[in-house]
Structures are given as structure tokens and as C-alpha cells.
ROKOL-671529 format. One record per residue: x, y, z of N, C-alpha, C in turn. Coordinates in steps of 0.1 Angstrom, whole numbers, plus 5000, padded with zeros to 4 digits. Each point is the difference from the previous one (the first is absolute). Layout:
<pts>
[pt [X Y Z] [X Y Z] [X Y Z]]
...
</pts>
This chain:
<pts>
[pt [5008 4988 5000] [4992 5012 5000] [5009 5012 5000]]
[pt [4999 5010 4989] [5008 5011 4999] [4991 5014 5007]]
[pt [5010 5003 5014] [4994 5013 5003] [5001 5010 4990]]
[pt [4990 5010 5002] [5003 5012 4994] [5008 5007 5005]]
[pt [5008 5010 4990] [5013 5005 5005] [4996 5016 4995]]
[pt [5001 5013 5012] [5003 5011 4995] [5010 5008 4998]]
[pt [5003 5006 4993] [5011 5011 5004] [4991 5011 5011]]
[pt [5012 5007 5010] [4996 5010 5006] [5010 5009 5000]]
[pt [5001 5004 5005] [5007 5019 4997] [5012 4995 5014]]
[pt [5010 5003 5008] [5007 4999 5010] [4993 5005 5012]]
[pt [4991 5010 4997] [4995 5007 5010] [4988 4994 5003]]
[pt [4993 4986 4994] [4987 4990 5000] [5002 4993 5011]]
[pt [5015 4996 5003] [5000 4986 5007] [5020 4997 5002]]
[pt [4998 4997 5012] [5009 4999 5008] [5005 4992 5008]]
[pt [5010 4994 5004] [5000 4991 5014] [5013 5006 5002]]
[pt [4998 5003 5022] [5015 5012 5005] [5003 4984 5006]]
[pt [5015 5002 5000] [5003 4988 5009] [5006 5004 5011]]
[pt [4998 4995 5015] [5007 5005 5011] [5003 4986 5007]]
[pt [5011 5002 5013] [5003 4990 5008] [4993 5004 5015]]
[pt [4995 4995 5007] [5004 5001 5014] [5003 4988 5008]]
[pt [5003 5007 5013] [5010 4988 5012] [4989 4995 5004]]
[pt [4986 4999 4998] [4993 4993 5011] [4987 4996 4990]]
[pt [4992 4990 5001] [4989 4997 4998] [4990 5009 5003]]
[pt [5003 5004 5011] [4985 5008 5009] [5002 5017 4996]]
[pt [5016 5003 4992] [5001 5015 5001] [4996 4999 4983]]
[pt [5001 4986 4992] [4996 5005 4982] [4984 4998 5005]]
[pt [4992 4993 5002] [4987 5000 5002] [4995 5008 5005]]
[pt [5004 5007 5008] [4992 5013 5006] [5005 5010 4987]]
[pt [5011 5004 4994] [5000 5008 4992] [4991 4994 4986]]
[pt [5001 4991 4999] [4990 4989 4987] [4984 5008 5004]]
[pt [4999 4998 5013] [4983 4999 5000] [4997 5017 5002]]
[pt [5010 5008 5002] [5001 5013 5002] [4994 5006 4987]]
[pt [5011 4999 4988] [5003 5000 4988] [4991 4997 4990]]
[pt [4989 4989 5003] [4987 4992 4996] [4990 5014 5004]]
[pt [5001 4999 5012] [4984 5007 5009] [5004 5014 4994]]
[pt [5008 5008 4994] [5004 5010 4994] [4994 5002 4986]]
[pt [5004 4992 4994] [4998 4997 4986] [5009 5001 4993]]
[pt [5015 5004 5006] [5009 4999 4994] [5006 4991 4992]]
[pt [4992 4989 5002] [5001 4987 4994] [4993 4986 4999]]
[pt [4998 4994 4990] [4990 4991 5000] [5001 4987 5012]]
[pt [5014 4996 4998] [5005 4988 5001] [5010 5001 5007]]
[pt [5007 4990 5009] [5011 4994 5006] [5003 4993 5001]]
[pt [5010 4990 4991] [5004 4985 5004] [5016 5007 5012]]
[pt [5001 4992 5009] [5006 4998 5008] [5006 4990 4998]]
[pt [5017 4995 5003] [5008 4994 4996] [5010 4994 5010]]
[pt [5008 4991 5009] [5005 5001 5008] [5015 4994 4991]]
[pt [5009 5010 5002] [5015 5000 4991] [5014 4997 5008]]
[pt [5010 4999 4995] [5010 4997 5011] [5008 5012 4989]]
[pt [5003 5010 5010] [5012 5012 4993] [5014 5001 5000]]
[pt [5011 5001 4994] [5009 5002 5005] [5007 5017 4990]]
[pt [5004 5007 5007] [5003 5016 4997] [5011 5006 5008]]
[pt [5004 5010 4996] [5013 5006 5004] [4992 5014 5008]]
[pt [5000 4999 5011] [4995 5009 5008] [5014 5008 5014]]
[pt [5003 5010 5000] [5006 5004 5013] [5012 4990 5000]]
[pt [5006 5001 4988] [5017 4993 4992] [5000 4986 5009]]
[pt [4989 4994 4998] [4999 4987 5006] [4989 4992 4983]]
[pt [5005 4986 5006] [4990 4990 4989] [4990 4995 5011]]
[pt [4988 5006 4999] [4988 4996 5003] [4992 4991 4997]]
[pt [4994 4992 5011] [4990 4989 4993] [4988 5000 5006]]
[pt [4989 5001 4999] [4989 4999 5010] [4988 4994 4993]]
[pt [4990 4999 5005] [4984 4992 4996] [4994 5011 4994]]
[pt [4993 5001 4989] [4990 5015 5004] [4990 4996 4989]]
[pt [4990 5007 4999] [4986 5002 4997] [4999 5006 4982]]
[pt [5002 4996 4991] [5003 5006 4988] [4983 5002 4992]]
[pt [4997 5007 4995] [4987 5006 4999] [5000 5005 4990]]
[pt [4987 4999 4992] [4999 5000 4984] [4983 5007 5006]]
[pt [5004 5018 4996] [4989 5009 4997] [4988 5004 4990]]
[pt [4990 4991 4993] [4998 5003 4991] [4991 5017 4998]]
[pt [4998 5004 4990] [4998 5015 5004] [4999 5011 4986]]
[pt [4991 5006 4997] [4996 5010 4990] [5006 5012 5003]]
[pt [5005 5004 5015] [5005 5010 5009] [5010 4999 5002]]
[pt [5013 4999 4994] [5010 4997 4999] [5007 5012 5010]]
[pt [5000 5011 4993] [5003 5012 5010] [4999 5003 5007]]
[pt [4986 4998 5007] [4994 5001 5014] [5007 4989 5009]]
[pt [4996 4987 4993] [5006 4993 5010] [5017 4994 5001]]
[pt [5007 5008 4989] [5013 5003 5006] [5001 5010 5016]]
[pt [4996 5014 4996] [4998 5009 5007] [4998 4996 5015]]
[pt [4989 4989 5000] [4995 4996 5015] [5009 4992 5005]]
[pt [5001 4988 4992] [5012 4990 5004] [5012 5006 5010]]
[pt [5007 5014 4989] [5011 5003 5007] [4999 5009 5014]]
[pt [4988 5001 5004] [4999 5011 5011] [4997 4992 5010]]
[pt [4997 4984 4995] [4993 4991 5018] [5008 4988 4995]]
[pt [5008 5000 4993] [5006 4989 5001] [5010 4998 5010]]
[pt [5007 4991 5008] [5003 4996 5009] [5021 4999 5000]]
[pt [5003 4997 4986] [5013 4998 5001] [5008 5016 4998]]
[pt [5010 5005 5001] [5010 5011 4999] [4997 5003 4983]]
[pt [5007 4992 4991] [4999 5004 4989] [4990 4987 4993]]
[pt [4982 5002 4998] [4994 4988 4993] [5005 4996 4988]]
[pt [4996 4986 4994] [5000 4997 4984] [4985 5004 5000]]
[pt [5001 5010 4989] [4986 5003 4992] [4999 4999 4986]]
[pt [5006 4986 4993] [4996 5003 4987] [4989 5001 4994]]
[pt [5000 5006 4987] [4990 4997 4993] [5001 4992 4985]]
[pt [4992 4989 4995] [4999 4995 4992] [4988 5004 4990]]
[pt [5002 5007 4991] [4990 5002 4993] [4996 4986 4990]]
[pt [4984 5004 4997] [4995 4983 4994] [4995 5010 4989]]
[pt [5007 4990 4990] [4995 5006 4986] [4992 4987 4988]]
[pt [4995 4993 5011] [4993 4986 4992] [4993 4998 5011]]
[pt [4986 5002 5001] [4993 4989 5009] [4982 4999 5001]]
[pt [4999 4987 5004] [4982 4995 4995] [4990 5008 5005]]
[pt [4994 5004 4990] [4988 5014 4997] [4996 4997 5014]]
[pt [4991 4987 5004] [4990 5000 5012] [5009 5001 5011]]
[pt [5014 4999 5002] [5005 5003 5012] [5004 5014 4999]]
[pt [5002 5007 4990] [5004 5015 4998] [4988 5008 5004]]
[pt [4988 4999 5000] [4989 4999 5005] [4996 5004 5012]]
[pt [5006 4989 5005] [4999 4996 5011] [5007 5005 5014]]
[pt [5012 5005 4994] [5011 5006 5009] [5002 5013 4999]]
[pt [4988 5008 4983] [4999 5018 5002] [4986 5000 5009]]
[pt [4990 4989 5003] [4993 5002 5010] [4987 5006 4993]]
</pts>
């Protein structure tokens, strides 16, 4: 069965990617971010990190988080003002392919 496929514009559809150190600190910002409307969706992710932090090699557990979102701007904007680490990861991945009924679905 072939989904339908749209093109959208960069500014249609989004997913921001962030880490956090705790289960309970991505889900509270997940269901924050949701109840906002800054975003449709949150899969939550449990990752093992390793990074160069404070001229040391770092390894820790953390919470890796896939934002889906038409609010790209906004919810960079928010992300960086209650997010929890010194310097967050806030990428953004713009989607330039994806199924009509879920594009739909995620401008609300």
C-alpha cells in the first residue's frame, strides 16, 4: 500500500531534536510543549551519550526526544529558556517528504 506523499515548504513541518538527563525532566517538558501547542507529538527515547564536556570524555544515560511540530520557532524559542542543561541540543530537522493524512494531522 503506497502512502500519499506531500511536498511541504520547511516552515510546514519539523521535528527539533533535544536530550535530557532524566525521564521525568523530557516528559514534563514533552507534555508542557504538547499542552502549549507547540507541538503535536513526542516520542521519547532512552540513549546512552558519550561527549566532550568540561575537557573531560563524558558518558551518561539521557532521554533523547524527537519534537514533531509546524512551530519550529516557537518551540525552539521555549525549549531554550526551560530547558534544564547549560548549553541544550536543539536541532532542527526539516521534513520535506511526508503523508498528507499525518501532515494534517500534526498542522492540527
Amino acid at each position: 500500500m503506497n502512502a500519499t506523499k506531500v511536498k511541504v515548504s520547511p516552515s510546514r513541518g519539523s521535528i527539533i531534536i533535544s536530550t535530557f538527563q532524566s525521564r521525568k525532566s523530557a516528559s514534563k517538558i514533552a507534555k508542557e510543549m504538547i499542552s502549549r501547542k507547540l507541538c503535536a507529538c513526542v516520542n521519547i527515547i532512552k540513549i546512552n551519550s558519550f561527549y566532550y564536556w568540561k575537557e573531560k570524555i563524558q558518558y551518561d544515560n539521557e532521554y533523547l526526544c524527537f519534537f514533531k511540530t509546524v512551530s519550529s520557532a516557537k518551540l525552539k524559542k521555549e525549549l531554550k529558556k526551560i530547558h534544564p542543561y547549560e548549553v541544550p541540543e536543539i536541532i532542527e530537522v526539516k521534513i520535506d517528504s511526508i503523508d498528507k493524512e499525518y501532515l494534517e494531522w500534526l498542522i492540527g
